[in-house]
C-alpha angles and dihedrals in degrees: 000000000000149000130244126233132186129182132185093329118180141189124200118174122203108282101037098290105152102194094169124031128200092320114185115177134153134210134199118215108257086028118132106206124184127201118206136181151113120303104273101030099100108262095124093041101044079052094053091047086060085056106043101248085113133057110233107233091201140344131047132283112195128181118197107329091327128090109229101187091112095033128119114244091251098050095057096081098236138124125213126208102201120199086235095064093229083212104152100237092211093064129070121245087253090056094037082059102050085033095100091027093057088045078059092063082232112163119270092247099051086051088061099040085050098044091038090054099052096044089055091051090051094038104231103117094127084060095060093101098046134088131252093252092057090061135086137235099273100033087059087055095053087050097055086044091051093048080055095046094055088053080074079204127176100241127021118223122199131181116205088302099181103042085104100059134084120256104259088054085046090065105040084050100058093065092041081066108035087052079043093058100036086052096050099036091208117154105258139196115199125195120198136138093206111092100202083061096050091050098050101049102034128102089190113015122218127202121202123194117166101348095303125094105253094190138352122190143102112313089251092050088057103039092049102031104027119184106220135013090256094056085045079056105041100046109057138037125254085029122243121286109252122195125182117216103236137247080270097070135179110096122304104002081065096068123074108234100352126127136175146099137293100001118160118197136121139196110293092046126088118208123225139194134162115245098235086067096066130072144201104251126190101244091243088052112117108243110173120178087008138121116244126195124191106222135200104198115242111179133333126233107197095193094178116272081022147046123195114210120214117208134163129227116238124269094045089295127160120295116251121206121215125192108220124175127260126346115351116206097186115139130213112273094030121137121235141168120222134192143193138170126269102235093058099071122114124209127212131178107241103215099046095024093223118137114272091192 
């Protein structure tokens, strides 16, 4: 096993296109990293460049205490998971599994003990006879991991490897691979442009926007102290509340609808909050030293032990959204109050979008 590190990598495409641009990143070997961002913004590339399916254009990949820059895919010590599978569908599982390690010229011993291994961690011993088309999604995608496993490589690679399956496997799979990768302890970069998924595997969490890293911290540190207002935005959902401070400036008069105590901010800065920190209040309902919003309701999600409630400020302002327990009745065009603590506020300079506090 290995760790990964990048420094300064760059990708430039014929015509001037800069996909990636001056990407450093390390890796300690056992660490499970995710990148995550919007289509377009680098994540698969920089990936394929790890493994070699891409040219660097500048900068430095190394993999363990060797440079790889100028290394063949297969000398680089590493194993992909594609969302595709790649399994070949003429050959059994049995065969898809030996079939890397055989091109290897490995003992056939070796081979078994290998195959026979992995199928037993992911539990799909009783498919080894069967072809690829008689097997499900997620099975499939076992397999694939499994093909990878047997590699016994120093850094696992995977590109956005559930994006085929339904909601429910997603789901079942994600666990499948985080135990996967606790119980091998194998260096692994992970690709996906869902963010739910990206919070619940990582160990450190990677967010990509325009070819440059935006953040890079635990899940927790990047969902409660984000760095910018597009990582506010991207990780989330709903997304977080933003509110700009008016023309008006100087603290509160500068902000439509909002009233509360002790609140600094000033023009240039846009005020966030998520939207499980506020809370629906009763307008005779004492709230001291916290942040109140006047709401016209805009439209209700009931998403099962919780609704979130949508509202404008006045003024055609931005819609907030509040999480609220259970079923919400609330129709469009009700008024309601919301509150929210103080010290949950997050501040963002408007122009640059990089957190302010």
């Amino acid at each position: 096993m290995a760790g990964i590190q990048l420094v300064d990598i760059r990708k430039v495409y014929p015509g001037g296109v800069e996909a990636v641009k001056g990407v450093s990143l390390d890796i300690p070997d056992g660490e499970f990293v995710v990148l995550v961002g919007p289509s377009g913004c680098g994540k698969s590339t920089l990936l394929r460049m790890v493994a070699g399916l891409e040219t660097i254009s500048a900068g430095t990949i190394s993999i363990g205490d060797r440079v790889v820059n100028d290394l063949e895919p297969a000398e680089r010590d590493i194993a992909m998971v594609f969302q595709n599978y790649a399994l070949y569908p003429h050959m059994s599982v049995r065969q898809n599994l030996e079939y890397g390690l055989k091109n290897r010229r490995m003992d056939k011993s070796e081979i078994a003990r290998r195959v026979d291994q992995a199928a037993g961690i992911l539990e799909i011993a009783p498919l080894l006879a069967r072809k690829p088309g008689q097997l499900s999604g997620g099975q499939r995608q076992r397999v694939a991991m499994g093909r990878a496993i047997v590699r016994e490589p120093s850094a696992f690679l995977f590109d956005e490897p559930l994006s085929n399956l339904d909601a429910k496997l997603r789901v079942q799979m994600r666990a499948e691979i985080r135990r996967l990768q606790r119980k091998l302890a194998t260096t692994s970069l992970y690709v996906t442009h869902d963010q739910l998924e990206a919070m619940t595997l990582a160990d450190r969490l990677v967010v990509l926007n325009g070819g440059r890293i935006e953040q890079a911290g635990t899940p927790m540190e990047v969902y409660e102290r984000p760095a910018s207002i597009f990582v506010a935005t991207f990780i989330g959902s709903p997304a977080m509340n933003l509110v700009p401070v008016g023309a008006s400036g100087g603290g509160i008069a500068g902000l439509t609808g909002l009233e509360g105590q002790a609140i600094s901010a000033s023009v240039g800065q846009t005020l966030g909050i998520r939207p499980e920190h506020m809370r629906l209040v009763d307008e005779a309902e004492d709230v001291p030293g916290e942040l109140l919003a006047d709401l016209t309701v805009t439209g209700v999600e009931v998403v099962g032990a919780e609704s979130y409630v949508y509202g404008a400020l006045p003024d055609k302002g931005p819609e907030i959204a509040v999480r609220v327990p259970g079923y919400s009745h609330l129709e469009p065009g009700t008024k309601v109050q919301a509150a929210a603590p103080l010290d949950a506020l997050h501040r963002f300079d408007a122009e640059s979008g990089r957190r302010l506090a």
